[in-house]
C-alpha positions as CSV (number, residue, x, y, z in Angstrom):
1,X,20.1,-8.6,-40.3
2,X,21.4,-10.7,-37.4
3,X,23.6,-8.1,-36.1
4,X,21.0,-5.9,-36.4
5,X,18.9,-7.9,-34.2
6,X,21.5,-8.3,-31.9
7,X,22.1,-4.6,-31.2
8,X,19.1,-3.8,-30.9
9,X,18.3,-6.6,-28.2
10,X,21.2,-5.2,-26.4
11,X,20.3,-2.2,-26.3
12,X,16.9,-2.9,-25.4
13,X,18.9,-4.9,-22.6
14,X,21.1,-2.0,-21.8
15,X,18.4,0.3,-20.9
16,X,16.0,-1.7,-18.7
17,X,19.1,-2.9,-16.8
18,X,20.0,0.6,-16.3
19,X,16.4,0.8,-15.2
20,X,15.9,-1.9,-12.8
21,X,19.4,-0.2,-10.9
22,X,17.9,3.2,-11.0
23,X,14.5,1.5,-9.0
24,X,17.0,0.4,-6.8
25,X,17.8,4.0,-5.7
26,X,14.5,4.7,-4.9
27,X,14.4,3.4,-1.2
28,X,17.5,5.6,-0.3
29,X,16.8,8.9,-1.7
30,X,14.7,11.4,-0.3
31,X,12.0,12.2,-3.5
32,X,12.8,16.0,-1.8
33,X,16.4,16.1,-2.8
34,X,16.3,13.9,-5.9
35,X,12.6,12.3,-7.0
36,X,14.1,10.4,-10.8
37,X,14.8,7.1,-8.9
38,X,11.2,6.9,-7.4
39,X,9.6,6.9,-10.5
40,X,11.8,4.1,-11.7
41,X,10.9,2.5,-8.1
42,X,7.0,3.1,-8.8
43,X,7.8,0.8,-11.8
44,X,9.6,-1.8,-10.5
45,X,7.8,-5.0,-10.6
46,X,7.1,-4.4,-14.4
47,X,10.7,-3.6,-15.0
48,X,11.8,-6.6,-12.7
49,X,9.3,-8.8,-15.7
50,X,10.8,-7.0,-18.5
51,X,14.7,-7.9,-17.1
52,X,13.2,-11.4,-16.8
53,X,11.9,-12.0,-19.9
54,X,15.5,-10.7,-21.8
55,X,17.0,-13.0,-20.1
56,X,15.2,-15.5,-21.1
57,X,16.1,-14.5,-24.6
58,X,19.3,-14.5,-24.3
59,X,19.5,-18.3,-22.5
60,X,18.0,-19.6,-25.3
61,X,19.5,-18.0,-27.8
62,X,22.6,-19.4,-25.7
63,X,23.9,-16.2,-25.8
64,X,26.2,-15.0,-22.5
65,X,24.5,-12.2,-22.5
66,X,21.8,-13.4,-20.7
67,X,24.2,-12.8,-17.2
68,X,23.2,-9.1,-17.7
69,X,19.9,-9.3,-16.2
70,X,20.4,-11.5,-13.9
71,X,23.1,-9.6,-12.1
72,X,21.0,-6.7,-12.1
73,X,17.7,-9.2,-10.6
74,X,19.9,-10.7,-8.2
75,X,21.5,-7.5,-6.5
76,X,18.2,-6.5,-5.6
77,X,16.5,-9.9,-4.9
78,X,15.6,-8.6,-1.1
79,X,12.8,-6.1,-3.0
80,X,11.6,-9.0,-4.9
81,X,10.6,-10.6,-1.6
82,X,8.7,-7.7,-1.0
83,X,6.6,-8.4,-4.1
84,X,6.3,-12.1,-4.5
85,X,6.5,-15.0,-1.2
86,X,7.0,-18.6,-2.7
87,X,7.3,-20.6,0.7
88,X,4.2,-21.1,1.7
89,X,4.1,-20.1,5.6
90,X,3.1,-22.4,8.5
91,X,-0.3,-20.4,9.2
92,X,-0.9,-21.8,12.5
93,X,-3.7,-18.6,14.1
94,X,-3.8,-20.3,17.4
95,X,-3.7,-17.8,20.6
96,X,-3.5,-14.8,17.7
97,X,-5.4,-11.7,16.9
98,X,-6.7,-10.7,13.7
99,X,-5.9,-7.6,12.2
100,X,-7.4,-6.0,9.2
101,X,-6.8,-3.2,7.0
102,X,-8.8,-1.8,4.0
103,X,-9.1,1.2,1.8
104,X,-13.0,1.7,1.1
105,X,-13.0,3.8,-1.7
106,X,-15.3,5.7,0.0
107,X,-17.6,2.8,-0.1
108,X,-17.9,3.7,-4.3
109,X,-20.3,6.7,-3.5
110,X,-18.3,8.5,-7.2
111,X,-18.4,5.2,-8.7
112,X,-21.7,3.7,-8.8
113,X,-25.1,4.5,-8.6
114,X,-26.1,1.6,-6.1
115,X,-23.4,3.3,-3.2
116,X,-25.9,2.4,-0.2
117,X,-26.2,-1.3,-1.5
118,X,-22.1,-1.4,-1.9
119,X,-21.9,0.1,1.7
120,X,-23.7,-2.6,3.0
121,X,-22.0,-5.3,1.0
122,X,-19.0,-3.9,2.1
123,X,-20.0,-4.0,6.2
124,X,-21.6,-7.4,5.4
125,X,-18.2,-8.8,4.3
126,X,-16.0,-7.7,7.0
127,X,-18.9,-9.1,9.5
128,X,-18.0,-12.8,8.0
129,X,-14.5,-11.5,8.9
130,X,-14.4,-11.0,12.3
131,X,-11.6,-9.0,12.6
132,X,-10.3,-8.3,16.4
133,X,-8.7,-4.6,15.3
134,X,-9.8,-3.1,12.3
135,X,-8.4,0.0,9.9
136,X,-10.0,1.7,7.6
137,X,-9.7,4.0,4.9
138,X,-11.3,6.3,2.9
139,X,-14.5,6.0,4.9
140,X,-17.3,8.0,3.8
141,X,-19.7,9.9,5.7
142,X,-23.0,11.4,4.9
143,X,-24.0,13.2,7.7
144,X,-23.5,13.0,11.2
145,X,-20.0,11.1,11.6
146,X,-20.9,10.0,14.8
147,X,-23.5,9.0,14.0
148,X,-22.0,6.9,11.1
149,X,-19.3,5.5,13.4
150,X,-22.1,3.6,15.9
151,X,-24.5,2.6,13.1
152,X,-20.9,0.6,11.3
153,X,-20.4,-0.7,14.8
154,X,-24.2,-1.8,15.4
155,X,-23.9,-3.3,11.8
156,X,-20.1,-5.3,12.4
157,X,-21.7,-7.1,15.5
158,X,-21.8,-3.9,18.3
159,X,-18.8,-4.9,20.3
160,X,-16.0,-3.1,19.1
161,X,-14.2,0.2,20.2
162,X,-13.9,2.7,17.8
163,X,-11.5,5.7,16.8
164,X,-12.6,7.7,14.1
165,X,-10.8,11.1,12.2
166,X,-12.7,12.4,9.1
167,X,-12.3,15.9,7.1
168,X,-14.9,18.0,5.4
169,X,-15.9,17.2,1.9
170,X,-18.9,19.3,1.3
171,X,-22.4,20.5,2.9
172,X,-22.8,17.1,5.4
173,X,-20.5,14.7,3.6
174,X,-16.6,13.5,5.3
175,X,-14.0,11.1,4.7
176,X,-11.4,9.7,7.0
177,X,-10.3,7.0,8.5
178,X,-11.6,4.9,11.6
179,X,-9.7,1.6,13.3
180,X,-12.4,-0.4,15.4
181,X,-11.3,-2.9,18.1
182,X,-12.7,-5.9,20.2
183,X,-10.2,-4.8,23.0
184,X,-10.4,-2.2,25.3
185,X,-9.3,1.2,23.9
186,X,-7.4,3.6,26.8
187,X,-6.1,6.3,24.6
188,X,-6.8,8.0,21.0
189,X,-4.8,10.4,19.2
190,X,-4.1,11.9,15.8
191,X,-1.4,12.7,13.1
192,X,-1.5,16.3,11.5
193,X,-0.2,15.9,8.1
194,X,0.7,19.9,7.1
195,X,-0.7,21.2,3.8
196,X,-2.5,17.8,3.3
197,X,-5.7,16.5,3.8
198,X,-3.5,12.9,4.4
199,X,-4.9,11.5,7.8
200,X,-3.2,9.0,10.9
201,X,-4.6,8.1,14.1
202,X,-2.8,6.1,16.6
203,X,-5.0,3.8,18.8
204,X,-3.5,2.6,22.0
205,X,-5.2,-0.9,22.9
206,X,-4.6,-3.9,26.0
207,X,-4.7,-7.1,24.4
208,X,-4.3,-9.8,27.1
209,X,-2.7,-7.6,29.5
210,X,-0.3,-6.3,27.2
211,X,-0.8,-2.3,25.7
212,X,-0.5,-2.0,22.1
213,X,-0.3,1.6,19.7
214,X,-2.0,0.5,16.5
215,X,-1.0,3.5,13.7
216,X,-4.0,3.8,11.1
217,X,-2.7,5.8,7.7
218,X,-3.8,7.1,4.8
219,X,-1.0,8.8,3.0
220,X,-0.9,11.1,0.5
221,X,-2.5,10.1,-2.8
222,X,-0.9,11.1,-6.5
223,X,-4.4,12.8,-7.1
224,X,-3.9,12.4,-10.8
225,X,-7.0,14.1,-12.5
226,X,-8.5,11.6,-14.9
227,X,-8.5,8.8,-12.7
228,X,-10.8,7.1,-15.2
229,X,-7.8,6.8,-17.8
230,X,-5.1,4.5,-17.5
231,X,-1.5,4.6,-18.2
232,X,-2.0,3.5,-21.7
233,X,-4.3,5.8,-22.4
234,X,-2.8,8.7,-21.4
235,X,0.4,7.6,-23.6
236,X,-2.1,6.9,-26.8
237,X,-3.8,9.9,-27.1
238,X,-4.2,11.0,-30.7
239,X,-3.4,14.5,-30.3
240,X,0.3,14.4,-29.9
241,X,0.7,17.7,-28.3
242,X,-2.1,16.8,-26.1
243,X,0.1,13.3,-24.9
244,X,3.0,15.0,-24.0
245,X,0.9,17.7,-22.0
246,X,-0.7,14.5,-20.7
247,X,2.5,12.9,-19.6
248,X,3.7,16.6,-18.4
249,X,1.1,16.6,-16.1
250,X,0.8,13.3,-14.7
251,X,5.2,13.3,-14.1
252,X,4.2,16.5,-11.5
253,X,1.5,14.7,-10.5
254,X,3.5,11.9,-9.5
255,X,6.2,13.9,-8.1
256,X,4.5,16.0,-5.5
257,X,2.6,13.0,-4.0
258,X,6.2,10.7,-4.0
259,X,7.8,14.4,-2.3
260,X,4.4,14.6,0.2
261,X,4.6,10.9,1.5
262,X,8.4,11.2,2.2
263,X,7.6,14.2,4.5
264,X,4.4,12.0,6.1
265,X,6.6,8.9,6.4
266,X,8.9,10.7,8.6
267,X,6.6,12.6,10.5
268,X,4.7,9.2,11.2
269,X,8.3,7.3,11.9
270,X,9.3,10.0,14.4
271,X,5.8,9.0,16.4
272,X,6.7,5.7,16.2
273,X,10.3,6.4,18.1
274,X,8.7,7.8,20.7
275,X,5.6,5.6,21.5
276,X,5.9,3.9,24.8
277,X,4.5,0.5,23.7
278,X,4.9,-1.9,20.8
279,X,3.1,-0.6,17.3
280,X,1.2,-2.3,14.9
281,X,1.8,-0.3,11.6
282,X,-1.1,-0.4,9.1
283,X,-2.8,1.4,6.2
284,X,-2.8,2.7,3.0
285,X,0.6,4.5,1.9
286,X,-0.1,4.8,-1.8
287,X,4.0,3.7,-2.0
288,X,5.1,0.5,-3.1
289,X,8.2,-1.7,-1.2
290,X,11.0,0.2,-3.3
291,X,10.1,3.4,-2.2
292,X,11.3,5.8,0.4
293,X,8.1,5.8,2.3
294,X,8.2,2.4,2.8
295,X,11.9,2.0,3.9
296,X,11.8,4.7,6.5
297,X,8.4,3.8,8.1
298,X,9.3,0.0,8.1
299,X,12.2,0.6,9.5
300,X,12.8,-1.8,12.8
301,X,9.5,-3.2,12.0
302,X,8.7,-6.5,10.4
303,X,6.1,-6.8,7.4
304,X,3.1,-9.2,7.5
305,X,3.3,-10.1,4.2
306,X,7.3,-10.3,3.6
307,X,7.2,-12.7,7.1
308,X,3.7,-15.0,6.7
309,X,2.4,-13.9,3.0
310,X,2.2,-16.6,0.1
311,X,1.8,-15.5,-4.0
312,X,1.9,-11.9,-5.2
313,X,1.3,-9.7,-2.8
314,X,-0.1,-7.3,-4.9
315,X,-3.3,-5.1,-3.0
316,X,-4.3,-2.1,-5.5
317,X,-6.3,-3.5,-8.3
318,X,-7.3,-0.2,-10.2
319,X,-7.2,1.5,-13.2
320,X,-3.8,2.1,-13.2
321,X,-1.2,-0.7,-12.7
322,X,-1.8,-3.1,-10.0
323,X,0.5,-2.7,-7.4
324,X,1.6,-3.1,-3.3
325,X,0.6,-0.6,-1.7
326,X,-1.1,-1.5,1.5
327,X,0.6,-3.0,4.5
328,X,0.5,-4.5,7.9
329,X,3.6,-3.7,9.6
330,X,4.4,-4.8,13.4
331,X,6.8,-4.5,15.9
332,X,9.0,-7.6,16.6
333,X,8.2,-8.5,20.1
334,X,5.7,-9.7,18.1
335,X,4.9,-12.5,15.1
336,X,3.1,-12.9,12.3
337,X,1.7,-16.7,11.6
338,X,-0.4,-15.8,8.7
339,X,-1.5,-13.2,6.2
340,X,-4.0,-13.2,2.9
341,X,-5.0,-10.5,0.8
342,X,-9.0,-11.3,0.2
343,X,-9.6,-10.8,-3.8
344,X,-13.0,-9.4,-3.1
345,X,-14.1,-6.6,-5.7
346,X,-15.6,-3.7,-3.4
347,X,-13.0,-1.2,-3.6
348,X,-9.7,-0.5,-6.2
349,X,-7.8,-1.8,-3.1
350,X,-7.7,-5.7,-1.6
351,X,-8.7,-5.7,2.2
352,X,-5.4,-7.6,3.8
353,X,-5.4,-9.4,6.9
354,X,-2.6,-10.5,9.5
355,X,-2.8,-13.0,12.6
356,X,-0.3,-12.0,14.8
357,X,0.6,-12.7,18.5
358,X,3.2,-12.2,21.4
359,X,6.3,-14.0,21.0
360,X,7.3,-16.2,24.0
């Protein structure tokens, strides 16, 4: 029965090892030539837990097997830095600037029946923030967006800049994005995302004398179609023909969006090459920190959270897995003294926030 045991642990052991390496792959291959590795990379923290846990196991059944996880955990501790910060940073915010970012969830218009009251919530909240740049995401619009963008504006405290991009989403109703800032705004522009209704503006602002191109993006979403289930559920259907079509559907799912963002992420990098002043990176990418996406947009950058975050740095909080998937990027002339991820419950997504400033 022992042995039994034992094989069976070891093979457990076997596989999620194999797992955890195959996650490792997903930050170097294009999702276009080869997309297995970035579903193992989607799944990374939980298989990062599992390796953990087996290990555990194994120390105290004193077993030398226990070495196998902790290889595989160790050869990729640099993405577990991406997930989890245990120093606690400095957080001095003197002489910085504040920068938020937040996916609205269209301010929950599809998900409750009091939308105008969570709109106003939501506006009220960042108010008490007092953010100096501001990106958002998944900003609804009934009626005139215009409109929409000076009545926010009005309602944040009336002295911000604005940029705003929305699409078309029925008879009077859009959805976009919109980055408002206290400092002076001297040039606007877009991203076209082909075959996508995936937005990006880039915002070029003077802070103190200095220009800045702030990128606001919203990448492509896996636009599974019963958002309302989770994972589980979708795995625990009774019909068993009905799970695997299920699973079928939700693998393509996943596939075209991980395909999608690679193609945004480049598109997006190569604006970054050529802008003629330091960026600040920020958004939604709907791809976690062992992904493709990530890698090639962060690439030269530095990351808020990896620099001046504390705890998990997990921002989605729906009904799928939680997750990191939203990110404040920045170029490194500058410095990022603090960061927090606000555990406020008005969207699926965490509003994040950076203090950053020149370096001397």
């Amino acid at each position: 029965m022992k042995k039994v045991i034992y094989r069976i642990l070891l093979a457990v052991n076997a596989i999620f090892a194999l797992s955890l390496l195959i996650a490792y792959l997903a930050v170097h291959i294009n999702p276009e030539d080869f997309a297995f590795p970035a579903f193992f990379g989607l799944a990374y923290p939980y298989l990062l837990l599992i390796n953990l846990i087996i290990a555990i196991i194994w120390a105290m059944l004193l077993r030398w097997e226990a070495v196998i996880s902790v290889v595989i955990i160790a050869m990729g501790f640099t993405h577990f830095s991406n997930y989890i910060k245990l120093g606690k940073p400095n957080g001095d915010k003197t002489n910085t600037f504040k920068v938020m970012s937040y996916n609205l969830r269209l301010f929950n218009y599809f998900e409750s029946k009091k939308s105008i009251s969570s709109e106003t919530k939501v506006v009220e909240y960042i108010k008490t923030q007092k953010p100096d740049i501001l990106c958002m995401q998944e900003f609804y619009v009934m009626g005139n967006p215009a409109d929409k963008e000076i009545s926010v504006k009005k309602a944040l405290g009336g002295k911000y800049y604005s940029h705003m991009k929305v699409i078309g989403s029925g008879k009077n109703r859009f959805y976009g994005i919109v980055t408002y800032s206290r400092y002076p705004i001297i040039k606007k522009g877009d991203i076209v995302h082909p075959g996508s209704s995936s937005l990006s503006i880039y915002t070029d602002v003077i802070i103190n004398r200095d220009t800045f191109r702030i990128y606001n993006n919203h990448l492509q979403s896996f636009r599974l179609k019963k958002m309302e289930r989770s994972f589980i559920e979708e795995l625990t259907l009774p019909d068993d023909k009905e799970t695997l079509s299920e699973v079928k559907s939700l693998g393509v799912s996943l596939k075209k969006g991980f395909v999608k963002r690679a193609l945004q992420a480049q598109i997006v990098k190569d604006h970054i090459n050529r802008s003629p002043y330091p960026v600040i990176v920020v958004g939604d990418f709907n791809d976690t920190p062992v992904s493709y996406a990530y890698r090639k947009i962060r690439k030269g950058l530095n990351d808020s959270f990896v620099n001046s975050g504390y705890g998990a740095g997990f921002t989605y909080k729906g009904n799928y897995p939680p997750n990191r998937i939203d990110y404040i990027l920045y170029d490194k002339s500058l410095m990022s003294t603090s960061f927090e991820i606000k555990k406020v419950k008005y969207s699926d997504h965490y509003p994040i926030i950076a203090w950053l400033r020149k370096r001397n």
